[in-house]
N, C-alpha and C positions, 0 to 999 in steps of 0.2 A: 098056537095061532098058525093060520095058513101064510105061504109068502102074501098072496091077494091082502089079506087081512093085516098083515103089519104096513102092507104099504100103507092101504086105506088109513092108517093110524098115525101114518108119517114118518116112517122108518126109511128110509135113502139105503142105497148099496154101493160105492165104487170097489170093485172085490179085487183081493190080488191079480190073478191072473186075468186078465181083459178078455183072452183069448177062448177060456174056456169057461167062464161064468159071469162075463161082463156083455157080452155079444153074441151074436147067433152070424158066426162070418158070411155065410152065403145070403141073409138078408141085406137090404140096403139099408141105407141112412133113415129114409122114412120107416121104414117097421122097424127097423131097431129103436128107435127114440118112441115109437107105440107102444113097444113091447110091452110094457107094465098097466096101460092104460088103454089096449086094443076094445075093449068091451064098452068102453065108454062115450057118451059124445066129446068132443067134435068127431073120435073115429068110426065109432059105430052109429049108426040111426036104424033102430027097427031091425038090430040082428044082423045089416048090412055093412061091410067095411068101406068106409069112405077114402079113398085112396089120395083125392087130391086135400085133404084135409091131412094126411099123414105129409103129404108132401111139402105143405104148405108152413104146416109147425117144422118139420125137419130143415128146409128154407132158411126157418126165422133163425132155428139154433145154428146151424153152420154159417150164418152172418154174426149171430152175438159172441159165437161162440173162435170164432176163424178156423174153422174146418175146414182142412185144403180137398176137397174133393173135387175130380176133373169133371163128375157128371152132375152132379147135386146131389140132391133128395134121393136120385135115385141109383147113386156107387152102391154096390156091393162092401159092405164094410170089412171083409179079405181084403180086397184090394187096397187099402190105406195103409197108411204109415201106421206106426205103433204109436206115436205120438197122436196121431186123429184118429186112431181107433178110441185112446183113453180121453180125448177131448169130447168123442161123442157120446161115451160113458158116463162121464161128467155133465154134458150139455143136459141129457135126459134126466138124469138124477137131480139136478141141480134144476131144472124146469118143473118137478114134482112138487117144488115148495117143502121138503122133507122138514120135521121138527128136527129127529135125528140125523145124523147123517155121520155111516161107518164108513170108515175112508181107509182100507189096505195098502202098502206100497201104492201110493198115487202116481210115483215117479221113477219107479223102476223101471232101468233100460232106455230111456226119452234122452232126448237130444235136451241140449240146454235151454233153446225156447221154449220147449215144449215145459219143461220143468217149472220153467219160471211163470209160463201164465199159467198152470193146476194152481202153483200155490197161493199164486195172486186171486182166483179165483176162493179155494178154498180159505182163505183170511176175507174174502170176502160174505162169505154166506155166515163165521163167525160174526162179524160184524154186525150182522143183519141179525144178528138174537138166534142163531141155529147153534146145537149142541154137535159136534164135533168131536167122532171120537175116531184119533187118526192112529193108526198103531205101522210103524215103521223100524227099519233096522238104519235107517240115515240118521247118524246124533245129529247133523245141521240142520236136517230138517226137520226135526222132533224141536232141536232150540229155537229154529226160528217159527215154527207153525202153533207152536200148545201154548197154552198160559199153564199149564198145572201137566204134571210128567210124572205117569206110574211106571217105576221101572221094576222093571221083572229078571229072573231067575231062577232056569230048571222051572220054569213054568209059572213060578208063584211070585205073584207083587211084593216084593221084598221092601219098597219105600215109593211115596207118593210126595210131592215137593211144589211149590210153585217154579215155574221154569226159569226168571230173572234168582231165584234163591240155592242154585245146580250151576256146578259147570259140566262140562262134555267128560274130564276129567272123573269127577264123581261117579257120573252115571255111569260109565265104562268099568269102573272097580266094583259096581252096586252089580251089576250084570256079570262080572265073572263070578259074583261070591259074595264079596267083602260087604260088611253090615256099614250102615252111615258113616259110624263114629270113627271105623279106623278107615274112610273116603277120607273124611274133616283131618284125617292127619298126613294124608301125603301129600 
């Protein structure tokens, strides 16, 4: 499938690095939150880019979303914080309506507000009947964001668990190596 075509299907992205496959930095706010859906109405009519329609969605998500941006719709998204770079990455993805939605380090590097409303945000689209598949190297945030935790090893999913049925413990032994049964014994 083309990217076009997963989107179209409901497939979401917030990708590890923000900087190199999350955003296009010399765009603003407004084309960056079009980015996936430029071809489309409200942004296109008739092959034409409607610009105050980009500006106007971008607007609404740096209000829902509290994107500190000093110009609006129309910062350069270089010029933001790493925290509202990943907020605007999120606001767009999260405004897709995605079924799935793959979620890389969402909070890597972010200040602690910044952390605290991704995750608040991402428990919230769970909530809302969205598949969420968040893959991190943070145990808190893997114990606090998943209901069910594949932990991996040298590449390969070694044990899958419901997350209240693991401790942080466990997981840490399953990741170096060690098989379930001798986690359950230290």
């Amino acid at each position: 499938y083309t990217i076009k075509k997963r989107i179209e299907l409901g497939l979401g992205q917030i990708p590890e690095d923000r900087q190199k496959h999350g955003l296009v930095s010399e765009f603003t706010i407004g084309e960056n939150c079009a980015i996936k859906t430029y071809y489309k109405e409200p942004f296109a009519v008739k092959g034409q880019l409607q610009k105050k329609a980009m500006l106007d969605n971008a607007n609404n998500l740096i209000k829902a979303f509290d994107i500190r941006a000093g110009e609006g719709a129309s910062t350069p998204c270089g010029s933001l914080s790493g925290g509202n770079q990943q907020k605007v990455i999120v606001a767009r993805e999260i405004s897709l309506s995605p079924k799935v939605l793959l979620v890389a380090q969402p909070t890597r590097g972010l200040d602690v507000g910044a952390i605290e409303y991704i995750r608040k945000r991402i428990i919230q689209e769970r909530d809302n009947g969205k598949a969420i598949l968040l893959v991190s190297f943070e145990l808190d945030e893997i114990m606090n964001l998943c209901d069910r935790i594949a932990t991996m090893s040298k590449g390969t999913i070694v044990d899958i668990n419901d997350a209240d049925k693991i401790t942080a413990q466990e997981i840490g032994l399953m990741m170096a190596g060690s098989k379930k049964e001798k986690a359950n014994e230290a």
